[in-house]
C-alpha positions as CSV (number, residue, x, y, z in Angstrom):
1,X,29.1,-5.3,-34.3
2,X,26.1,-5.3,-35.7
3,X,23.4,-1.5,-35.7
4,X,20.0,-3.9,-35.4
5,X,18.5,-7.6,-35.6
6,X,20.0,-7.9,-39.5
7,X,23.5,-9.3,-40.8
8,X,24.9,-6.0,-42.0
9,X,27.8,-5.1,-40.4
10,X,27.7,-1.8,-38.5
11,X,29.6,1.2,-40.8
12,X,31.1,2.4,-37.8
13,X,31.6,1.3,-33.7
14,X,32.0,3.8,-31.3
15,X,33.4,2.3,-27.8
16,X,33.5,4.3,-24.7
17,X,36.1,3.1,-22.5
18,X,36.8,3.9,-18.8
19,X,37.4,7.1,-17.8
20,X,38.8,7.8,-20.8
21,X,37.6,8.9,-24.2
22,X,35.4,7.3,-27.2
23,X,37.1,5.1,-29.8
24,X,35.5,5.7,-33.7
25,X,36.7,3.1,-35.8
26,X,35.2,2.3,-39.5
27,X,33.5,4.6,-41.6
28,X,32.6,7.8,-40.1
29,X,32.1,11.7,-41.1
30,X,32.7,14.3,-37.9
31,X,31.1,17.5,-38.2
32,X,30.4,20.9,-36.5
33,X,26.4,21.6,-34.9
34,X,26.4,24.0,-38.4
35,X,27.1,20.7,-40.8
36,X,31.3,21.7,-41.7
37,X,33.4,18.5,-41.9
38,X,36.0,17.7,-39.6
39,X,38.9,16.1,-41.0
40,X,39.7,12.8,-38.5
41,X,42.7,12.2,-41.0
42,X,42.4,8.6,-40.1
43,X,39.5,5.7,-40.0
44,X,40.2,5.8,-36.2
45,X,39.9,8.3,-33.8
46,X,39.6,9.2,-29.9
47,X,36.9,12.0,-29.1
48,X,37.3,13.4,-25.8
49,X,34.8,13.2,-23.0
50,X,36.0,15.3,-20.1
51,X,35.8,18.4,-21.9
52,X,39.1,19.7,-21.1
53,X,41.2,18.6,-24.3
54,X,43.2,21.2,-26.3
55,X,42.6,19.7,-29.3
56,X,38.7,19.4,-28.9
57,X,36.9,17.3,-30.5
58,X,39.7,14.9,-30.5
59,X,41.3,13.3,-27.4
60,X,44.7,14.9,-26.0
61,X,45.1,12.2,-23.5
62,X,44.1,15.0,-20.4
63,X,41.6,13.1,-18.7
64,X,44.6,11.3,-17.4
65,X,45.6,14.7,-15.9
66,X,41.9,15.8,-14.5
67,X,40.8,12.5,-13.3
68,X,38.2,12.5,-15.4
69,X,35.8,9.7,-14.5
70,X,33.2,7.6,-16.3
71,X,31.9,4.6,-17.0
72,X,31.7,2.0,-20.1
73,X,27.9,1.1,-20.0
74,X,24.8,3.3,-19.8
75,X,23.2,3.6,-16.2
76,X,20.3,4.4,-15.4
């Protein structure tokens, strides 16, 4: 995966997939709107999308529950 037109490899990819949450693999740093770190714990994570996870920002797997729906490419 590449970021623009050059041969550098991307430090991270983020892929949303269907109805379901985004996949961060590589090298990444989450953090709060104020700047603190959020320890992923791993080099890849699943950051929810529907809103309702307990274990916001990371994925809990409840979008299965909610029927949370959305797509994989940017409309519009």
């Amino acid at each position: 995966m590449r970021t623009d037109d050059t041969s550098e490899p991307a430090a991270a990819t983020i892929t949303p997939y269907q109805d379901g949450p985004l996949l961060i693999r590589g090298d990444f740093a989450l953090v709060t709107p104020e700047g603190e770190r959020i320890d992923a714990r791993r080099g890849t994570v699943a950051l929810c999308r529907c809103g309702r996870s307990a274990l916001k920002p990371f994925c809990d797997g409840t979008h299965k529950m909610v029927n949370f729906r959305a797509g994989t490419v940017r409309e519009g």
